[in-house]
C-alpha positions in Angstrom: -1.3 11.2 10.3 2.0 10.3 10.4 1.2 6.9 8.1 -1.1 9.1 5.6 1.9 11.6 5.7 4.2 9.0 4.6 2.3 7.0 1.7 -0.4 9.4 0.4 1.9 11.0 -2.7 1.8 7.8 -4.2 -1.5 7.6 -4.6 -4.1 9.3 -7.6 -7.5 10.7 -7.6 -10.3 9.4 -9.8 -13.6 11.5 -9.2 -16.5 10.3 -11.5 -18.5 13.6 -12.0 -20.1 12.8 -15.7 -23.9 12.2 -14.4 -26.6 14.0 -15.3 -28.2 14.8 -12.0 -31.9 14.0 -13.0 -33.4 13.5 -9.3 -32.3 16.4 -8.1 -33.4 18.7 -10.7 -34.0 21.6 -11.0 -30.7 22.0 -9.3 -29.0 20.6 -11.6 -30.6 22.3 -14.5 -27.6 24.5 -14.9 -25.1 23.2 -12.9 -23.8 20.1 -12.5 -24.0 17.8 -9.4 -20.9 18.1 -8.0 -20.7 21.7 -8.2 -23.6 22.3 -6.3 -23.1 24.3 -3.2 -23.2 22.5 0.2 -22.4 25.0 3.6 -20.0 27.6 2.1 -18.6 24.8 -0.5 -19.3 22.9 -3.3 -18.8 19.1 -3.4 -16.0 19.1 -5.8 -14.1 21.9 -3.9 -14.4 20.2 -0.5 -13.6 16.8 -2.5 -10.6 18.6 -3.9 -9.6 20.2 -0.8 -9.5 17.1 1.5 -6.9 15.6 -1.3 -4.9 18.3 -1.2 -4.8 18.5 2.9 -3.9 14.5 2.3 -0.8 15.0 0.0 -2.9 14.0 -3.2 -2.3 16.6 -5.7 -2.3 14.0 -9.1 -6.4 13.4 -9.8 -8.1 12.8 -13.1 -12.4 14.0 -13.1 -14.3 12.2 -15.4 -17.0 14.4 -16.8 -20.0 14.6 -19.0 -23.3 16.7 -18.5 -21.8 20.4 -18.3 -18.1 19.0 -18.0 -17.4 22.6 -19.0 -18.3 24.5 -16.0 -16.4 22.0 -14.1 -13.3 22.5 -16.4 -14.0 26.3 -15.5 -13.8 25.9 -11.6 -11.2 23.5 -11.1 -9.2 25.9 -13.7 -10.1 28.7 -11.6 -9.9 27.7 -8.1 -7.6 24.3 -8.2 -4.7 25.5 -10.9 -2.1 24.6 -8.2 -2.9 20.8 -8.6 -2.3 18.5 -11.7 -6.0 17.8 -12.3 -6.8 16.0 -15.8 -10.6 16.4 -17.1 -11.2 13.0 -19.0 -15.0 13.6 -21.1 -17.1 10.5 -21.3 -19.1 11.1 -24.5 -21.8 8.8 -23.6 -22.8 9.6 -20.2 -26.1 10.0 -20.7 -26.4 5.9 -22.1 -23.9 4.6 -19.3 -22.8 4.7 -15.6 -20.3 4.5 -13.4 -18.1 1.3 -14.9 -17.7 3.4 -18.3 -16.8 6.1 -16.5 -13.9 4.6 -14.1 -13.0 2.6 -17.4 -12.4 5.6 -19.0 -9.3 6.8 -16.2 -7.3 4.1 -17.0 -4.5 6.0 -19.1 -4.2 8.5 -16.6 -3.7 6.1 -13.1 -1.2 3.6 -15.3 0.6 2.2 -12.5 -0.3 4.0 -9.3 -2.8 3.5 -6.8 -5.6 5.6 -6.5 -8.5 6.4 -4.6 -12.1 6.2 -6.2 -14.8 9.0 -5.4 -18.4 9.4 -6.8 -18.4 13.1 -7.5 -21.9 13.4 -5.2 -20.1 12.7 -2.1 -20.1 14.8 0.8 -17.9 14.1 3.9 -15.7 14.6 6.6 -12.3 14.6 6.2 -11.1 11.9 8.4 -12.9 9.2 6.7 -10.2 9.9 3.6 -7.2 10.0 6.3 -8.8 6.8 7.6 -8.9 5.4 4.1 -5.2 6.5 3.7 -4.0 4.7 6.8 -4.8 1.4 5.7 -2.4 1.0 2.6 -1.4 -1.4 0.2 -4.6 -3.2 -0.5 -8.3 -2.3 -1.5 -10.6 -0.9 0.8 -14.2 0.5 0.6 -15.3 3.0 3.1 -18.7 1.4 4.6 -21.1 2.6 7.0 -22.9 0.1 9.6 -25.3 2.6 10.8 -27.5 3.0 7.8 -30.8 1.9 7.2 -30.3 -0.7 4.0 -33.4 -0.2 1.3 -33.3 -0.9 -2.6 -31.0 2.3 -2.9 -27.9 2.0 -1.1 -24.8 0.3 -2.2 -24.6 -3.3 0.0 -21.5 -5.0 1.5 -21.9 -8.0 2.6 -18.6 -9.3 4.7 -16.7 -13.4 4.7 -13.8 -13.4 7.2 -13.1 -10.4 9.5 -13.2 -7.1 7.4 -12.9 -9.2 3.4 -15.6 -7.8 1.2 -17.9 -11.1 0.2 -20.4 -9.2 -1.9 -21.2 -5.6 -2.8 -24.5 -4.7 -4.8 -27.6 -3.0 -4.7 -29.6 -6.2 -5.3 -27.9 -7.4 -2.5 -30.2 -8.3 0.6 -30.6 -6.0 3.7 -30.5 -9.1 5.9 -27.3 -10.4 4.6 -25.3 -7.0 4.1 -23.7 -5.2 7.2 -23.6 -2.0 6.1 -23.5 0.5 3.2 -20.5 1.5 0.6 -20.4 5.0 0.6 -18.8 5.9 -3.1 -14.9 6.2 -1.9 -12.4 3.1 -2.2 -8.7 2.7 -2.1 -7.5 0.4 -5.2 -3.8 -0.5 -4.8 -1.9 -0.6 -8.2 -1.3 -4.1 -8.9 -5.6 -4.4 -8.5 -5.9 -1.6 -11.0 -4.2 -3.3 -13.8 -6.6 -6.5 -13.5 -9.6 -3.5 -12.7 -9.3 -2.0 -15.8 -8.7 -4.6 -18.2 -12.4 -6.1 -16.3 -13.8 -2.6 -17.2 -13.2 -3.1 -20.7 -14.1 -6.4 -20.9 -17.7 -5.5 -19.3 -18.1 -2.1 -21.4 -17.3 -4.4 -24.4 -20.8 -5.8 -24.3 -23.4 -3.1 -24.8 -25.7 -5.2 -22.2 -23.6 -4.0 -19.9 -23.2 -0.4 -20.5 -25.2 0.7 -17.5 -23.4 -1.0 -14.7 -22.0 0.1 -11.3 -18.2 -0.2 -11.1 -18.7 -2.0 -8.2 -20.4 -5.2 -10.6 -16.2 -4.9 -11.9 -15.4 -5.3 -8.1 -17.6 -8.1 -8.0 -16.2 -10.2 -10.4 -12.9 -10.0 -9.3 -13.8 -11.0 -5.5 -15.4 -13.9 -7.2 -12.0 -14.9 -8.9 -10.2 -14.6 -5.4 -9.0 -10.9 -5.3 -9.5 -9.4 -1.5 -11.2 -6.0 -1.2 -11.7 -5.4 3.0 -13.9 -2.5 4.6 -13.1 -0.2 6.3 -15.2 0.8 9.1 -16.6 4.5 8.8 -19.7 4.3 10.8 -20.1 7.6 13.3 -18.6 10.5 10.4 -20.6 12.0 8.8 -21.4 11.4 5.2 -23.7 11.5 2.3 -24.3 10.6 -1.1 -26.7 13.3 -2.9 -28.9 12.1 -5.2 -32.3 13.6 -4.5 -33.5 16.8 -2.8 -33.8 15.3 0.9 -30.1 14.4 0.5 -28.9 17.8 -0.1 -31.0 19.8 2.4 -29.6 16.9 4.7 -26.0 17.5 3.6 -26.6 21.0 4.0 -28.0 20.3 7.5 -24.3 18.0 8.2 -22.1 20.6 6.6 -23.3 23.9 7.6 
């Protein structure tokens, strides 16, 4: 703790929250994703609430579909933190590398941590995150059963990231990314200017950010893993995932 103590206030927040929610409806009908109720909180709040406990109080939320009601809780229940709402207009004709691309004013020089606003988990796998310092790190499960779906990592030497991709192979990844990364500040710079080179092309509108990650492991930048296999976790996107998270998170 003593680590996380130490270097988490020089790190941001980026939570991508702009998705419409379409496999989960009707749940998402009026509401969306991240705001949905899991236990006795919602995503964002226990999202929010982990950074907080972590010493991360500077956080920018991309939004889209209903980016209002999310303005209306974090104004209500979070106005102790310095949270930035950053609207991506086109969130129903792009994905997750438009939206990280659109944080970049806000991070500037810092290091941040990355979250899909769907995520669910337990606290320690952020403190874990934390602990590791000054490089890039994605969270990834071992213990997960590897379909078209999930998020891939494959691994090169020791814990360095080789590939990570849904089109990736089962029998050549070791495990899943779960939606929360660590980018140090120096990676951000190169990060961003990639996202903008990508969203440039309208071919490429609908593309993970973790296709950006790609292409810079491919020109030589290290991203490692960091093992979170054995705390709980999920990623909501359907029905079965929420009654599961609700079933994790009671």
């Amino acid at each position: 703790m003593t680590a996380i103590a130490d270097t988490a206030p020089e790190f941001k927040a980026v939570i991508l929250a702009a998705g419409l929610g379409s496999r989960i409806r009707p749940l998402t009908d009026g509401c969306p994703k991240t705001l949905l109720t899991v236990g006795t909180m919602t995503i964002l709040e226990r999202m929010l609430t982990a950074l907080r406990s972590c010493g991360i109080n500077d956080i920018v939320i991309v939004v889209g579909y209903l980016g209002q009601n999310i303005a209306s809780f974090v104004s209500e229940h979070f106005g102790d933190m310095n949270i930035e709402l950053v609207a991506n207009p086109r969130y129903d004709e792009t994905n997750t590398g438009y939206s990280l691309m659109l944080a970049e004013a806000f991070i500037g020089d810092s290091a941040f941590v990355k979250f899909d606003g769907d995520v669910v988990f337990d606290e320690e796998i952020l403190q874990r995150l934390l602990a590791g310092v000054d490089g890039n790190y994605l969270c990834v499960d071992r213990n997960i059963q590897l379909d078209a779906e999930e998020m891939k990592v494959s691994l090169a030497d020791g814990s360095r990231v080789a590939l990570v991709s849904k089109s990736l192979a089962p029998a050549q990844a070791i495990g899943e990314s779960i939606g929360i990364e660590v980018i140090n500040a120096s990676t951000g710079h190169v990060l961003f200017a990639e996202l903008r080179a990508m969203m440039a092309d309208p071919a490429n509108l609908q593309d993970y950010y973790e296709a950006a990650y790609e292409r810079l492991i491919a020109d030589g930048l290290a991203f490692h893993a960091i093992d979170i296999t054995g705390l709980a976790w999920t990623e909501i996107d359907t029905r079965q995932d929420y009654d599961l998270a609700n079933e994790l998170f009671c």
